[in-house]
C-alpha positions in Angstrom: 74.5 86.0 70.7 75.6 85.6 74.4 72.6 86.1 76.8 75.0 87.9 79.4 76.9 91.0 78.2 80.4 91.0 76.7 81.9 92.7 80.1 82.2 91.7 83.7 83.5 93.8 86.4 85.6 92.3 89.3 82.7 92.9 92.1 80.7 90.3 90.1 83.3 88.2 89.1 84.4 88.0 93.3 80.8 87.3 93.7 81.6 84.1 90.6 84.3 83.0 92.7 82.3 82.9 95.8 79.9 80.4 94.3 82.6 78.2 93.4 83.3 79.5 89.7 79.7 79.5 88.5 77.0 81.8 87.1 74.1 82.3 89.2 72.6 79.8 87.4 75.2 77.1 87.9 76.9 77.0 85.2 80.9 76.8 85.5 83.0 79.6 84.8 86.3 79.3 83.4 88.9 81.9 84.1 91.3 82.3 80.8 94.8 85.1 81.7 95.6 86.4 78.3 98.5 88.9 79.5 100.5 89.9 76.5 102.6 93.1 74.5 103.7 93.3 71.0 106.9 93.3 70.5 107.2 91.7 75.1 108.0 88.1 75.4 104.7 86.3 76.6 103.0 86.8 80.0 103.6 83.3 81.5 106.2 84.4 84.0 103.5 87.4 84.6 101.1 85.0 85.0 103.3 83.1 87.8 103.7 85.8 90.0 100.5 86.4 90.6 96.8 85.6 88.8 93.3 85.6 89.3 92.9 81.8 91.4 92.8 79.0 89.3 92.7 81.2 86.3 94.7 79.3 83.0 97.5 80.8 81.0 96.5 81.6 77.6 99.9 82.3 75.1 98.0 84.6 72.3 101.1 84.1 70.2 100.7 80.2 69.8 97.4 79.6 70.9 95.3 82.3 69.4 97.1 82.7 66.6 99.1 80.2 63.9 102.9 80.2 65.8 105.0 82.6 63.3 107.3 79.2 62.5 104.3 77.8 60.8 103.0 80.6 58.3 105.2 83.6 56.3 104.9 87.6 56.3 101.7 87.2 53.7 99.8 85.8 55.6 99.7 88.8 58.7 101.5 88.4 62.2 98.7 86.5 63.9 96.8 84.4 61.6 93.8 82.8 62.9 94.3 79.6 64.2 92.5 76.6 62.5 88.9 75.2 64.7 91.6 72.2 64.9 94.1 74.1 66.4 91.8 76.0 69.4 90.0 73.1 70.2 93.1 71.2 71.0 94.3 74.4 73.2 90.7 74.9 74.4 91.0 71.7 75.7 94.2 72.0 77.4 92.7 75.2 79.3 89.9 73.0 81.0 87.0 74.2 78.6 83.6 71.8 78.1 80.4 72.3 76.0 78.3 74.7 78.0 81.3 76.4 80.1 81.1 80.4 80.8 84.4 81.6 80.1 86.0 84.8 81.7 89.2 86.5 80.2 91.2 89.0 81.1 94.9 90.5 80.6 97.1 93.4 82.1 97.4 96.3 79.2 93.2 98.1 78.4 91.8 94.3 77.3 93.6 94.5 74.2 94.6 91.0 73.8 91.5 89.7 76.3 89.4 90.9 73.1 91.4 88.7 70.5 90.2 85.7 72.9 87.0 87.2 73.5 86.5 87.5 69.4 88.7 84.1 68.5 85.8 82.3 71.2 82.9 83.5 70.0 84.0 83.0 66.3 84.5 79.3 67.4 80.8 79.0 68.7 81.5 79.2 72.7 78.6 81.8 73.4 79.1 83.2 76.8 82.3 84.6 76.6 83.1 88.1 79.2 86.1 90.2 79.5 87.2 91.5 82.7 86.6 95.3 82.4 89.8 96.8 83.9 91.7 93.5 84.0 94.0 92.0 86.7 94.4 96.1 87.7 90.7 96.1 88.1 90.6 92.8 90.2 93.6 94.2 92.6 91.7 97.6 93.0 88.7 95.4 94.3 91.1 93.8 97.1 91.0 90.8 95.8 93.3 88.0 95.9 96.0 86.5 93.3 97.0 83.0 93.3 100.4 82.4 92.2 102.4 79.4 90.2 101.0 77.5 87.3 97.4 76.4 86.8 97.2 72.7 84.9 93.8 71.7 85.1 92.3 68.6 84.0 91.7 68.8 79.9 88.4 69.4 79.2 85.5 68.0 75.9 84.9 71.1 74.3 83.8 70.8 70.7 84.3 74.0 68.7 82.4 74.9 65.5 83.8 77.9 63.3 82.5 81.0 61.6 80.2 82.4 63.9 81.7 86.3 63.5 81.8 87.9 60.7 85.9 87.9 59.2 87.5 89.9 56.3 89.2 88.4 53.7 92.4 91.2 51.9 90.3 91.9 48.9 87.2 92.1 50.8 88.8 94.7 53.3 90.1 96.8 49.8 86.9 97.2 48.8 85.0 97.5 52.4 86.0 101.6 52.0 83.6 101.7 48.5 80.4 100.6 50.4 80.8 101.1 53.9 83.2 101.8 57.2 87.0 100.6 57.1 88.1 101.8 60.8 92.3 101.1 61.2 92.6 100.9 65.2 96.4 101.5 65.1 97.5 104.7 66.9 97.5 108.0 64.0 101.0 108.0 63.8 101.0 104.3 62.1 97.7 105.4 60.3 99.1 108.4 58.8 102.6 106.6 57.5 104.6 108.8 60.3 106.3 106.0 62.0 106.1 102.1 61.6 107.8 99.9 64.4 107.0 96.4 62.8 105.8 96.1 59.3 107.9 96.7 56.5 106.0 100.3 55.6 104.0 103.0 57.2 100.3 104.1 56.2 97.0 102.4 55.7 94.3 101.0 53.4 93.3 103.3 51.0 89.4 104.4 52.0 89.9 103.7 56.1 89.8 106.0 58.8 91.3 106.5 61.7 90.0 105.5 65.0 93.0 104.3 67.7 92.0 101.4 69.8 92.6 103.4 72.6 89.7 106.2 72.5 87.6 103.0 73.3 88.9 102.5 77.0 89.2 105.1 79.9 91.9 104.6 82.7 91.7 101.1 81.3 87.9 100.4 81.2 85.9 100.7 78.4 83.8 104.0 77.6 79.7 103.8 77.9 78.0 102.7 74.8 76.6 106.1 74.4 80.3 107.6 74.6 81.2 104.4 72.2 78.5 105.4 70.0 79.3 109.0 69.6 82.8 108.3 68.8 82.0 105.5 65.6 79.1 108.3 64.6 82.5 111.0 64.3 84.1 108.8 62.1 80.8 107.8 59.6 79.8 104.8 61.4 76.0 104.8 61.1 74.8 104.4 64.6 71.6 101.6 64.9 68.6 103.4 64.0 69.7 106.6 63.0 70.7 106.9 59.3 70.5 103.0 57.0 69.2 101.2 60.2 72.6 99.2 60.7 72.7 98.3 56.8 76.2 99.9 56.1 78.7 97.6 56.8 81.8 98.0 59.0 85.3 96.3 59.2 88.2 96.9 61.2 91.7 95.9 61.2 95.0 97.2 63.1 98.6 95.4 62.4 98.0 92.0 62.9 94.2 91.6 63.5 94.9 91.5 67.6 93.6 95.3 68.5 90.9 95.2 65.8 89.3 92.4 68.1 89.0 95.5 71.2 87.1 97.6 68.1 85.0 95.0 67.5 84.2 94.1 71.0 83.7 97.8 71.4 81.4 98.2 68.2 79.2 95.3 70.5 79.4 97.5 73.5 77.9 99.8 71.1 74.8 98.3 69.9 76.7 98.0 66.5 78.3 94.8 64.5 81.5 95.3 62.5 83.6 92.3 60.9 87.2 91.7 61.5 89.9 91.7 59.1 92.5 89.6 60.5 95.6 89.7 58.4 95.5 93.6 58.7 98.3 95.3 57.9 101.0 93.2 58.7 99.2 91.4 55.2 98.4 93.9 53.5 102.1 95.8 54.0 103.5 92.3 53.1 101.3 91.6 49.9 102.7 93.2 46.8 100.7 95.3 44.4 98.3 96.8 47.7 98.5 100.5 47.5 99.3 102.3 50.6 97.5 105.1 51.6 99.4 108.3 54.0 98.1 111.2 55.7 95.5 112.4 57.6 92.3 112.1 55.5 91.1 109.0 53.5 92.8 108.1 50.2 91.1 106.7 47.2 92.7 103.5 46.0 93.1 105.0 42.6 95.6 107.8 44.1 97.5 106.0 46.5 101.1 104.3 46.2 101.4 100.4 45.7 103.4 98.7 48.8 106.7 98.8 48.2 107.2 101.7 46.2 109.8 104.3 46.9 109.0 106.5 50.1 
């Protein structure tokens, strides 16, 4: 676990970049712009314009994720990448052993969180997203550096497996003995409407609990406004019912949003695993039933993927 908390706001980030880009201890601080939108082309013209100084693009559709020419609709929209794969782009954003590392993005932390999860999952232990992001940073009066940032590659030696991950089967039976929480907005959750995956609903067993309730005018909530709002949907706050024995898993469409539920279950005082294919597998993957509605479906009553809507 990192020794500093998951979020930095822009006062003591300023007050990083004052020091030279390091903690208060010394240690260096790299500064990682994750700016992207599904379905928007990727935030390196964003990042151009204008950035936090001598902060490195980071593209969460290449780098953070297995490119979509290397893998097929089974295997989700944003595969993890392989330890191979990250340390090689780690790497080429600066990174060494030892580094703090700072991320941040334009649109609630949504896709800061993927590199906030992905980092931490590869062993790099202080890891902070910018609470608010570059709007946070520009409230604070502080300045933006524009043009590209190339620095010089760093050593960094990733491990792997250091959060806890979902695999498809494991998240169909998650429901049985725990919390399944699907961090897509309701619509998506209740089969309404479905922009990018080739049907609308959810796993049978999850519950609904939009990524957004997390953040407030683009911060994250308190943990005791986190907490109450994972209690609503059966999450077992720490201490309170099994003492954090019942497990909990999250997904969203392509296992990029889930990461902001996960970072927010931290925030929380709680743990929850990540299932990263998330629906854009399991909608892809023949035979998985699909759930629709409002309330939680049984596997055994719900409709397998594909079947005539």
């Amino acid at each position: 676990m990192s020794l500093r908390p998951p979020l930095i706001d822009a006062a003591e980030l300023a007050a990083t970049a004052a020091r030279g880009w390091r903690t208060t201890d010394g240690t260096p601080v790299r500064v990682l712009d994750v700016r992207w939108r599904l379905g928007a082309a990727d935030g390196r013209d964003q990042h151009a314009a204008g950035h936090v100084p001598g902060a490195v693009y980071v593209d969460l559709d290449t780098e953070l994720a297995v490119p979509a020419s290397e893998h097929g609709p089974a295997d989700g929209r944003h595969p993890l990448p392989t330890r191979e794969a990250l340390q090689a782009s780690a790497r080429r954003w600066g990174l060494h052993d030892g580094d703090a590392v700072v991320v941040y993005d334009d649109w609630d932390s949504f896709a800061a969180a993927r590199a906030w999860w992905l980092l931490r999952h590869a062993g790099i232990v202080d890891v902070r997203v910018l609470d608010g992001g570059l709007s946070a940073w520009k409230a604070a009066g502080q300045p933006l550096e524009t043009g590209d940032v190339t620095p010089a590659p760093g050593s960094v030696e990733l491990s792997w497996g250091h959060q806890p991950v979902l695999t498809i089967d494991e998240a169909a039976a998650l429901p049985e003995r725990g919390v399944l929480l699907d961090a897509r907005a309701g619509e998506r959750y209740r089969g309404e409407v479905e922009p990018v995956d080739p049907v609308g609903g959810h796993i049978p067993g999850a519950v609904s609990l939009p990524t957004a309730s997390h953040v407030d005018g683009g911060r994250f909530r308190t943990p005791e406004q986190l907490r109450e709002a994972f209690a609503s949907v059966g999450v077992p706050v720490t201490g309170e019912d099994d003492d954090g024995e019942t497990p909990v898993g999250a997904y969203c469409g392509s296992g990029v949003t889930a990461s902001h539920t996960v970072l927010a279950l931290e925030l929380a005082g709680l743990r929850g695993a990540l299932y990263p294919g998330s629906w854009s597998q399991w909608s892809n993957t023949p035979g998985r039933p699909v759930a629709t509605g409002t309330q939680p479906t049984p596997s055994s009553l719900a409709e397998p993927a594909g079947a005539p809507r």
